[in-house]
N, C-alpha and C positions, 0 to 999 in steps of 0.2 A: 276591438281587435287590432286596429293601426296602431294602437297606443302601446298596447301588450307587446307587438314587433319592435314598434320603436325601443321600449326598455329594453327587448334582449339583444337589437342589436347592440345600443348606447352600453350593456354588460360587455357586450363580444368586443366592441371598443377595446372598451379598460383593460378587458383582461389582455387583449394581447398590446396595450400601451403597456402596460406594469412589464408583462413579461421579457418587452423588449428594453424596455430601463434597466432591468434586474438583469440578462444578459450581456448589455454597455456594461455595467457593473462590475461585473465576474470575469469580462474579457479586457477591461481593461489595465490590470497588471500586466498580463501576457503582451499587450500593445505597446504600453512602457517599455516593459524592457526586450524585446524584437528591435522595436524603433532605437531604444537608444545603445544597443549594440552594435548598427552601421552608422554612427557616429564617426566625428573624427576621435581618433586614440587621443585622449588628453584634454579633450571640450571639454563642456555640462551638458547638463541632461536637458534635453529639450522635446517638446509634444511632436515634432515635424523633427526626421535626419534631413541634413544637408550633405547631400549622396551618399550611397550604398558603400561603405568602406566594408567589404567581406575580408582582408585581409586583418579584422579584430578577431576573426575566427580561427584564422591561423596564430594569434598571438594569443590567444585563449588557449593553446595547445603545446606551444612551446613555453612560453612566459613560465609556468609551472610542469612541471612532471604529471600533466594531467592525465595519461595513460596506462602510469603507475597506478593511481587514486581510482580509475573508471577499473581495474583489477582487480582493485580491494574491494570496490564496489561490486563487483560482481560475483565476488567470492563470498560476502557475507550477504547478497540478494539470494543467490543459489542457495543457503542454509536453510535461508529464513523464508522459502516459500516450500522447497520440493519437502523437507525433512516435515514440517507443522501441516502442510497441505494431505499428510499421510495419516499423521498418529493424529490430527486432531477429526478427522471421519471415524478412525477408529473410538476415539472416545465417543464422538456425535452417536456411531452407531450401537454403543454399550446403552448410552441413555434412552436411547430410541427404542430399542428390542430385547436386551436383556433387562432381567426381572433380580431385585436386592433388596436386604432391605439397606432403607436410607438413601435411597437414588435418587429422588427428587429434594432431598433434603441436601443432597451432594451438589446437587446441577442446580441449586439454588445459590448455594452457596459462589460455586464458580462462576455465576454469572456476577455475583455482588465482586468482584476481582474487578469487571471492567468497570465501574465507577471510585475505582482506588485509583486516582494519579500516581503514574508512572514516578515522577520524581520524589515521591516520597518512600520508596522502600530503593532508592538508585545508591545511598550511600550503605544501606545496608547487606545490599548486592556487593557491591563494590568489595566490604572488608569480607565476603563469604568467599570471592573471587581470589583475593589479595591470600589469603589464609591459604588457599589450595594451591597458589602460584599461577594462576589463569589469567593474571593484566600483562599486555602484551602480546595475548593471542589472539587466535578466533574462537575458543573453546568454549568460552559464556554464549556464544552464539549459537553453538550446535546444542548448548543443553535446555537454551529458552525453548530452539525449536523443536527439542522432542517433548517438551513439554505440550506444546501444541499450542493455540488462542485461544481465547475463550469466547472471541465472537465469529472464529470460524468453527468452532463445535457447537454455538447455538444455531450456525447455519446448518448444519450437517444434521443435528437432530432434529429439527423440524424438518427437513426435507426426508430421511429416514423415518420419520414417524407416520409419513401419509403413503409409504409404499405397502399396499392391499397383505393382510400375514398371510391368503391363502397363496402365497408365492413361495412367503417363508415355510412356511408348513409343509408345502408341497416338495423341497429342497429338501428338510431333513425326513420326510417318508422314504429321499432316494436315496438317504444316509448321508447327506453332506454335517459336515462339522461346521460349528458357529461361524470360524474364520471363514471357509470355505462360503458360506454363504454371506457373509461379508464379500470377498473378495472376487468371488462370480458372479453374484447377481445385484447385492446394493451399488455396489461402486460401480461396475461399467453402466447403469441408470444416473447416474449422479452428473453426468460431463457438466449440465448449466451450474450445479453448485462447489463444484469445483473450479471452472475456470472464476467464478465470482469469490472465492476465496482466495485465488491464486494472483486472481488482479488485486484485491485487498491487501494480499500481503506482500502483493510485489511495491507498490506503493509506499506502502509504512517503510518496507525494509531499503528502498533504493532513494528514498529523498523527505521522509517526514524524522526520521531519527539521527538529531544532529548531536545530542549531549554527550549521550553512551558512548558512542565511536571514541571523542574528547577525552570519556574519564577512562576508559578501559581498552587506549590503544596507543601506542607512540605514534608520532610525526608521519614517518613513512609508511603506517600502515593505515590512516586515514581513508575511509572515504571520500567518493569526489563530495557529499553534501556538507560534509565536515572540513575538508580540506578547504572547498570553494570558499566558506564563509571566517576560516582560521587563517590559513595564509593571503589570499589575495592577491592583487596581480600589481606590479608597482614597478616604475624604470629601474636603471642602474642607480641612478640620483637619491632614489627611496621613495618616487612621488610617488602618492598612489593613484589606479587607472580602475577605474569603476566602467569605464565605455568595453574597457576588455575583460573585466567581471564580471557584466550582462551576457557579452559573449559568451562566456564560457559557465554562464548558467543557463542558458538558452539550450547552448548542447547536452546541458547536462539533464534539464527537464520535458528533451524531445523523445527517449525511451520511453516516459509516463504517459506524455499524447498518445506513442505509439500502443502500448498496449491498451489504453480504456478505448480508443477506437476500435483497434482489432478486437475486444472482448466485450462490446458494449453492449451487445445483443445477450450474448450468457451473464453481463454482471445482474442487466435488468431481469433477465429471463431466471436465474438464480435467486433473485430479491425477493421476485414475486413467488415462486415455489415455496421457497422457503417460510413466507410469510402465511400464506392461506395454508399450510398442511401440518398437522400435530395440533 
C-alpha cells in the first residue's frame, strides 16, 4: 500500500516537473523579447535588461507609422472575423440540420481544404485577384470571409449537431422558417462556439498572416504583422535597432494576450462542446 502511494505520488512529481519545463518552454519567447525591449536603444540582446528603458516604447511608435499599420490591422481583423464568424455557422448549421444528397460527401470534402497548405494555391489566388483588379485592396479579404473557415464550420457543426430536433421540430410546428430557426434559436445557444471561433480567427487574421498582406497589398497599406517584420525600425544612419523592434512587437502581440485571456473560458468551453456533440 506505501509503495502503491509512493509510485503515484513519484507520477504526481513528474507530471507536474514536465509541466513546469514545458511551460519555461512556451514562455520563454515572451521573456526574451519583454526583457530585451527595455534595453538600451542600440545594445544586444541580453537574458537580464540593464534598467527599464520604456521610452523604446515610444520609439516603437514613432520610428514608423505604426498607427497607420495598427488601422490596417484592424480593418482586415474586422473582416476576417465578424463577416466568416456569420456565414461559417450558417454553413456549420446547413450540415448539421439540413438533409441533401451529397452532404457528407460535401463536408468531407471541405474539411480535406484544411490539410492543403495555404501557400500553395497563394500564387494562384494572387493571378485570380490580379485578373479582376483586387491587389491593392481589401476585397480578397472580404471574399475569403464570406467564404467562411473550414475549421470554424467543423466547429459549428458539431456544436449544431448535438442541439435536441425536438426544439427544431417544435419551431417549425409554430411555423418558423429554416433561417428563422437558425437565427432564434441555434445561434443565441452558440455564445461558447462562437466566441471560440472569434478568438481563432482573431488570431490568424491579427498576427499569424504575414505573406498575403506582402503579396496582395502595397507599403502603406500593410499590416502591423507585415509591416513590423518588412520595414523595421533603424536610426537616421541606417543602423538597425532590434531593441525597438521587440518594442514594438511587444505592443503589437499584447491585443492576442488580451483576447485569449478574456475568452479563455468560451475557447475551452467551445472546444469541449464542440468535440463530444455530433
Amino acid at each position: 500500500m506505501a509503495q502503491t502511494h509512493f509510485r503515484a505520488k513519484a507520477a504526481r512529481v513528474g507530471l507536474y516537473g514536465l509541466l513546469i519545463l514545458l511551460s519555461v518552454l512556451f514562455v520563454m519567447p515572451l521573456y526574451w523579447l519583454v526583457t530585451n525591449s527595455l534595453q538600451v536603444a542600440g545594445s544586444s540582446m541580453a537574458l537580464w535588461p540593464k534598467g527599464l528603458h520604456w521610452e523604446n516604447y515610444t520609439f516603437a511608435v514613432t520610428f514608423i507609422d505604426y498607427w497607420k499599420y495598427a488601422r490596417n490591422s484592424i480593418i482586415i481583423t474586422s473582416i476576417s472575423v465578424a463577416i466568416p464568424a456569420f456565414t461559417s455557422a450558417l454553413v456549420g448549421f446547413g450540415f448539421a440540420r439540413l438533409r441533401g444528397p451529397g452532404k457528407n460527401m460535401l463536408f468531407m470534402l471541405m474539411l480535406s481544404t484544411m490539410m492543403l497548405p495555404e501557400i500553395v494555391t497563394q500564387i494562384p489566388t494572387y493571378v485570380i485577384f490580379f485578373q479582376i483588379g483586387f491587389i491593392n485592396t481589401f476585397w480578397p479579404w472580404l471574399f475569403w470571409a464570406i467564404g467562411g473557415s473550414a475549421v470554424s464550420i467543423f466547429l459549428y457543426r458539431q456544436f449544431f449537431s448535438g442541439i435536441p430536433k425536438d426544439l427544431e421540430e417544435a419551431a417549425r410546428i409554430d411555423g418558423c422558417s429554416t433561417f428563422r430557426i437558425f437565427w432564434s434559436i441555434f445561434l443565441p445557444v452558440s455564445l461558447p462556439v462562437i466566441a471560440t471561433v472569434s478568438i481563432l480567427l482573431f488570431n490568424r487574421a491579427w498576427g499569424s498572416d504575414y505573406i498575403t498582406p506582402f503579396m496582395f497589398l502595397r507599403l502603406n497599406q500593410y499590416p502591423l504583422s507585415t509591416a513590423l517584420y518588412s520595414i523595421g525600425y533603424t536610426w537616421p544612419s541606417g543602423q538597425s535597432i532590434p531593441i525597438v523592434q521587440s518594442a514594438g512587437i511587444v505592443l503589437f502581440v499584447l491585443p492576442i494576450i488580451a483576447v485569449f485571456i478574456a475568452g479563455q473560458r468560451y475557447l475551452v468551453e467551445g472546444i469541449a462542446y464542440s468535440s463530444v456533440k455530433g
